[in-house]
C-alpha positions as CSV (number, residue, x, y, z in Angstrom):
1,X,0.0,0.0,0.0
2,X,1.7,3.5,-0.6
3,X,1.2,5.7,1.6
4,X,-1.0,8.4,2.2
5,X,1.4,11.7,1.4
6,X,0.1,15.4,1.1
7,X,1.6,18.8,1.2
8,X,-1.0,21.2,2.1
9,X,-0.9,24.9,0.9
10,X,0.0,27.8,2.9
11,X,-2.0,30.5,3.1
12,X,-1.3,34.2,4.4
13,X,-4.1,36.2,5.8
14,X,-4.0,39.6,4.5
15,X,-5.7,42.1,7.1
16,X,-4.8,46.1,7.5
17,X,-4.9,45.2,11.7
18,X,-2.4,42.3,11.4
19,X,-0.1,45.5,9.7
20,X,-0.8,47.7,12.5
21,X,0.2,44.9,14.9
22,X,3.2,43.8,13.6
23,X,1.6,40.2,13.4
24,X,2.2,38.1,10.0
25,X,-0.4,35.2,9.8
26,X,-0.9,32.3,7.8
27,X,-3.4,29.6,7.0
28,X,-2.3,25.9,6.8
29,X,-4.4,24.8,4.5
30,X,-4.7,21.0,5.4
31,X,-8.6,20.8,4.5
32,X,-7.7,20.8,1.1
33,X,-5.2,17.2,1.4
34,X,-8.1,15.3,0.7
35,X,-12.0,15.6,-1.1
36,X,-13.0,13.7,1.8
37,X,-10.2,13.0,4.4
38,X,-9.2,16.3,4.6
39,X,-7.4,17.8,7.7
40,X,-5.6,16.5,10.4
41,X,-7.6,13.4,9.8
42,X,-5.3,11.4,7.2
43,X,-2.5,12.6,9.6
44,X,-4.3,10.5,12.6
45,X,-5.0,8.1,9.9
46,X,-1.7,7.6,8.0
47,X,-0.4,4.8,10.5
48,X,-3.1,3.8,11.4
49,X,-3.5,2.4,7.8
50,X,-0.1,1.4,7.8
51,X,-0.5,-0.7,10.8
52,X,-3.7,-2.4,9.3
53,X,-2.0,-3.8,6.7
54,X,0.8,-4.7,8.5
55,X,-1.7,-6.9,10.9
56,X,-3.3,-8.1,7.7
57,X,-6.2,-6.7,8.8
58,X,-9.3,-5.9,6.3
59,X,-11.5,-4.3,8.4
60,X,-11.4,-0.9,10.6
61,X,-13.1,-0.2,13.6
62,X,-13.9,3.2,15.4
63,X,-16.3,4.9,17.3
64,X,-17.7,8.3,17.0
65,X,-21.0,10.6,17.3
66,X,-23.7,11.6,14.8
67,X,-21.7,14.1,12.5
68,X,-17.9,12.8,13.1
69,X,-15.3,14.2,10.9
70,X,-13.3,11.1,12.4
71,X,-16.1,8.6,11.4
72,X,-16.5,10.4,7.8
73,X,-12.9,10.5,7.2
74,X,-12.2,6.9,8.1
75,X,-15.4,5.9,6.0
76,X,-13.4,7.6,3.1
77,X,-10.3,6.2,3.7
78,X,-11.0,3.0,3.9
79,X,-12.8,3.0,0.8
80,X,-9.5,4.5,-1.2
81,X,-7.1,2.3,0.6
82,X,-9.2,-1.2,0.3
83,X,-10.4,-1.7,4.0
84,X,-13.8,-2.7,5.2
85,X,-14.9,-0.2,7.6
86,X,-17.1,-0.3,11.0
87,X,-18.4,3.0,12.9
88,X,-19.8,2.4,16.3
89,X,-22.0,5.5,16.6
90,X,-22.8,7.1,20.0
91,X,-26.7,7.5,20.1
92,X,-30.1,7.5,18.5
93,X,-30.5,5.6,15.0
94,X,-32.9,7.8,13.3
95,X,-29.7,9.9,12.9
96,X,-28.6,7.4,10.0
97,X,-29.9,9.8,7.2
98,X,-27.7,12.8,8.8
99,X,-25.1,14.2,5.9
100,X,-21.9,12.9,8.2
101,X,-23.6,9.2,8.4
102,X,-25.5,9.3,4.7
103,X,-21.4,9.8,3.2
104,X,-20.2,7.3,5.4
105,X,-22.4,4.9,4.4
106,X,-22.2,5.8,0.7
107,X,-18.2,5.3,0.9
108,X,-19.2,1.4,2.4
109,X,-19.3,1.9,6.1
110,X,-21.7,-0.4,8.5
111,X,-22.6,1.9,11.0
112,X,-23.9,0.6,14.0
113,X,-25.9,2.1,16.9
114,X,-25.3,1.7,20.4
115,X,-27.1,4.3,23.3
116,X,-25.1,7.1,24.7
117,X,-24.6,5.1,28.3
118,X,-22.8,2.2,26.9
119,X,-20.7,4.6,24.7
120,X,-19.7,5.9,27.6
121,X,-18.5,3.2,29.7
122,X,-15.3,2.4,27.6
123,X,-14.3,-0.9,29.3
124,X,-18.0,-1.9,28.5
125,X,-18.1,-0.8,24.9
126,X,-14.8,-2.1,23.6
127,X,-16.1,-5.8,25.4
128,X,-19.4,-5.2,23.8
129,X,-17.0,-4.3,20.4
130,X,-15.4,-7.8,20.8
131,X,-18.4,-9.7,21.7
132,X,-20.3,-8.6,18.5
133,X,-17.5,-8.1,15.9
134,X,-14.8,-10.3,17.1
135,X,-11.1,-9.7,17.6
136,X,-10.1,-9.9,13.9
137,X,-10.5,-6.1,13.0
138,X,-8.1,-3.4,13.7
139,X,-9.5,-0.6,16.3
140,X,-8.9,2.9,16.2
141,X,-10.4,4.9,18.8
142,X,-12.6,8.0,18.9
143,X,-11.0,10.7,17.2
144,X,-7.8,8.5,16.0
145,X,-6.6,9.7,19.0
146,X,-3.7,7.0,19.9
147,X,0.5,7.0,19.7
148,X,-0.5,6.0,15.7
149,X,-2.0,9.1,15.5
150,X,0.0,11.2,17.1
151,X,3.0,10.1,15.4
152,X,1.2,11.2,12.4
153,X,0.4,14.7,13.8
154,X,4.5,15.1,14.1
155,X,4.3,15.2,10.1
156,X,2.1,18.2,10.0
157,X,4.9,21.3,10.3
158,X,7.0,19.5,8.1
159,X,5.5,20.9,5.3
160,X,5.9,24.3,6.8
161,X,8.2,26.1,4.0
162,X,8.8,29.4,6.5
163,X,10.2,30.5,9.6
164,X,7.4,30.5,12.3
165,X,7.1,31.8,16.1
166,X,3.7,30.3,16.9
167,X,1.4,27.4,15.4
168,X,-2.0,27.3,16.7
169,X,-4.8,24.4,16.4
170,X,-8.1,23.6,17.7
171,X,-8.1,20.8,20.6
172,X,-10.8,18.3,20.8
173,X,-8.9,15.0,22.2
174,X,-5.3,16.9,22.1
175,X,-3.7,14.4,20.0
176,X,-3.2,17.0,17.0
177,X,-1.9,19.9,19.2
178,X,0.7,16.6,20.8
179,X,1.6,15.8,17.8
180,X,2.9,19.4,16.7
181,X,4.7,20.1,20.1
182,X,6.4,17.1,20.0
183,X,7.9,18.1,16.4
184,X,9.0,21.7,17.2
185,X,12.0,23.2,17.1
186,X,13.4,24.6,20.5
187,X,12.3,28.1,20.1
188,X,9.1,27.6,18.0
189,X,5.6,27.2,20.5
190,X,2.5,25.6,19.7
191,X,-0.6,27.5,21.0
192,X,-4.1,25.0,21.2
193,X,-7.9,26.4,21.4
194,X,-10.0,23.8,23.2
195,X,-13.3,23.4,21.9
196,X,-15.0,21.8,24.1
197,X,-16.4,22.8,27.7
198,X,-14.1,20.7,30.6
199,X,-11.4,22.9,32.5
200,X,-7.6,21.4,32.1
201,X,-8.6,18.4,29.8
202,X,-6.9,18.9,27.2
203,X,-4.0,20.4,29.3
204,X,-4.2,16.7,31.0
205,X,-4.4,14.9,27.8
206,X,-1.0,16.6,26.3
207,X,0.6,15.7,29.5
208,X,0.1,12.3,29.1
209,X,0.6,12.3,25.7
210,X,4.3,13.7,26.2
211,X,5.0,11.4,28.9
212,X,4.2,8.4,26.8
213,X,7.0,9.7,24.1
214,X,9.3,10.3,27.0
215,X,9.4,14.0,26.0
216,X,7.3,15.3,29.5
217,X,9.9,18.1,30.2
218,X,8.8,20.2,27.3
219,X,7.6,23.7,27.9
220,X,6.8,25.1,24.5
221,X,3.1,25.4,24.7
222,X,-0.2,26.4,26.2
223,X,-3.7,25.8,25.5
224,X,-6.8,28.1,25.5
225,X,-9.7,27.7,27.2
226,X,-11.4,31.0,26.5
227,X,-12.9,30.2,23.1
228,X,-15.3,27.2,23.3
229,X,-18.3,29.1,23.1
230,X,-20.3,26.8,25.2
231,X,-19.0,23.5,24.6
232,X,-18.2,21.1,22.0
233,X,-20.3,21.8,18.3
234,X,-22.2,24.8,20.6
235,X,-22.2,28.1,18.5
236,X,-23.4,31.0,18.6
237,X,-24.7,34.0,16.6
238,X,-21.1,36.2,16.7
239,X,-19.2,32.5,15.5
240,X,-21.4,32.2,12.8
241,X,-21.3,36.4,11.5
242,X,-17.6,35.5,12.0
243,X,-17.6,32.5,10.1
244,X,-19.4,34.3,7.3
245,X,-17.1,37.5,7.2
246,X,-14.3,35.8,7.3
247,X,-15.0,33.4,4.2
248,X,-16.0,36.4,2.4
249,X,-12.9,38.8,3.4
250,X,-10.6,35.4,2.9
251,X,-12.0,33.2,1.0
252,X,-11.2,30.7,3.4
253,X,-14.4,28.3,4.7
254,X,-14.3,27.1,8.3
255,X,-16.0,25.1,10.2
256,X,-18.4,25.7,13.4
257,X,-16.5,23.3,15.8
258,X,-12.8,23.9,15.5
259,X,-11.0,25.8,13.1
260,X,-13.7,29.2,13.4
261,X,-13.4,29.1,17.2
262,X,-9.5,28.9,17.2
263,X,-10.0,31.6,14.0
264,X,-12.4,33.4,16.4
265,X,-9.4,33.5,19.1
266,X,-6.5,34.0,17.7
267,X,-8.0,37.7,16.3
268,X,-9.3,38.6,19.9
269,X,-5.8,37.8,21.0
270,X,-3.7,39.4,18.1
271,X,-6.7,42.5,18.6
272,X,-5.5,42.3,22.3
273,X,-1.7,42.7,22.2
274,X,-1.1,38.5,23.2
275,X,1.5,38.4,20.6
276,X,4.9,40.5,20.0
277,X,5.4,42.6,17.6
278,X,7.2,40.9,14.6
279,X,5.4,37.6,15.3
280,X,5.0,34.7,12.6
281,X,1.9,32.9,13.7
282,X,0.7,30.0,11.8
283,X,-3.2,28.6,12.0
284,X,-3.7,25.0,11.3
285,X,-7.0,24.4,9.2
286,X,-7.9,20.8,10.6
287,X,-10.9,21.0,7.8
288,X,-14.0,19.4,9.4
289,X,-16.3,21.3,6.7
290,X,-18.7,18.1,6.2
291,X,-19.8,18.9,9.4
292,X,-21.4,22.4,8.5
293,X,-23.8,20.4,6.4
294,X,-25.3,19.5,10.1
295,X,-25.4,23.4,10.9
296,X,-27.0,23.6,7.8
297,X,-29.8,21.4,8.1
C-alpha cells in the first residue's frame, strides 16, 4: 500500500490590523489534502493504515458521534485504501440519514448504533465491540486519537516552508496539538484552542501524551480555554457572522466546531496585544467542513 502523502498549501491572511500589529499570519491549509479525508484526519490516519496492513487486517473499527469528521474521514479512507470499515455510533439511529452518516455509508461503512450510556463506559463498549464483531478487525479509537495518530500529527509542520514563532490548532482529544509540540524546534511554540467545555482536559491529555513519548519536560506550549463558546459543536450567533465575514474577506471556509473558534481566538488575542510585535503565527486548518452540512440542516 503507498502511503497516504500530502503537502498542504500555505495561506497568508492579509488584514490592515495584522499590519498595525506587527503580526504576520498564515493559514495551513490541510482541509484541502483530501476531497474527503481532509485535515488532520489522514494525519491521525496515515499509521493507522499502515499498521492495518501490517496486521493483515481488512476491516477498521472506530467509534464516533452523529456528525464525526473522524467517522467520515475513516469511511473515506477505507474505501480508497481497500479496507472494510465499522463506525460504532454514540446515540439515536434515526440519525442514520444525517449528511456525516449518509457519506459514510455511501463510501461502504456499516454503522452501528449503540445508546449514549454504553458509549460511555469504555471498558463496556470495547467488550461489547469484541463480543459482537470479534477480535479480527483493527480498532482505532474516537477521534484516531492514539500513539499512531499522534506520530502522524508530528508530520504536520513539516511541510511548513517558513520560519514561524507560533502554530495554533483547535483541541478536541489533544492528540493534534501533541503531535505538533512534539515536532518543534526549540524556540518555536504551539498555542491549542480547546473546543470543548471541561477545565484542564486537554491540558491533561498533552501531559500524558508527552509522557508516553518520554518527552514530559517540554515547555513550549499552552492551551486556550477561552474560546469554546459553550462546549463542544455549541455556536453561537457572533461564530457564525464571523464564520461568514471571514469566508467572504478570505476566502477561506471554516467550520463551526474547530478551526472558526481557534480563527475566532486567535484575532481577539492578536486585537488584544497577546503576541509580540514581529510575530510569525501559523493557524492550522484541521478541515471538518462536512460537518457544516449539520449546521445547515
Amino acid at each position: 500500500m503507498d502511503e497516504p502523502n500530502f503537502i498542504p498549501p500555505l495561506q497568508q491572511i492579509i488584514d490592515p490590523f495584522l499590519d498595525e500589529k506587527g503580526i504576520c499570519l498564515f493559514m495551513l491549509r490541510t482541509d484541502l489534502n483530501h476531497p474527503e479525508i481532509s485535515g488532520n484526519k489522514l494525519y491521525k490516519l496515515k499509521y493507522n493504515l499502515i499498521a492495518a496492513r501490517e496486521q493483515k487486517k481488512d476491516t477498521i473499527l472506530t467509534f464516533g458521534g452523529a456528525f464525526s469528521n473522524h467517522i467520515a474521514a475513516t469511511a473515506a479512507a477505507g474505501k480508497e485504501y481497500g479496507f472494510k470499515t465499522i463506525g460504532i455510533i454514540r446515540g439515536e439511529e434515526s440519525s442514520e440519514n444525517n449528511p456525516t452518516l449518509s457519506l459514510a455509508k455511501t463510501n461502504g461503512m456499516h454503522l452501528h448504533f449503540v445508546s449514549r450510556e454504553l458509549y460511555r463506559d469504555k471498558a463496556t463498549l470495547l467488550a461489547y465491540t469484541e463480543a459482537t464483531f470479534g477480535k479480527d478487525v483493527y480498532i482505532v479509537p474516537e477521534g484516531g486519537s492514539n500513539t499512531e495518530g499522534v506520530k502522524g500529527c508530528m508530520e504536520i509542520t513539516s511541510s511548513i516552508s517558513i520560519p514561524f514563532d507560533v502554530i495554533c490548532c483547535a483541541c478536541g482529544t489533544g492528540a493534534t496539538v501533541s503531535g505538533i509540540i512534539l515536532s518543534l524546534k526549540e524556540q518555536q511554540k504551539a498555542l491549542g484552542f480547546q473546543v470543548l467545555k471541561a477545565e484542564n482536559y486537554i491540558r491533561q491529555e498533552v501531559k500524558n501524551w508527552l509522557e508516553r513519548f518520554a518527552q514530559q519536560d517540554k515547555n513550549n506550549w499552552q492551551i486556550n480555554e477561552e474560546f469554546h463558546f459553550g462546549g463542544y459543536a455549541k455556536t453561537s450567533p457572533e461564530l457564525s457572522a464571523f464564520i461568514k465575514a471571514f469566508q467572504k474577506k478570505h476566502q477561506i471556509p471554516l467550520d463551526h466546531v474547530y478551526t472558526a473558534k481557534m480563527m475566532y481566538g486567535i484575532m481577539k488575542l492578536i486585537k488584544s496585544d497577546q503576541f509580540p510585535k514581529n510575530t510569525t503565527i501559523i493557524a492550522v486548518h484541521t478541515g471538518g467542513l462536512q460537518g457544516n452540512k449539520g449546521f445547515d440542516d
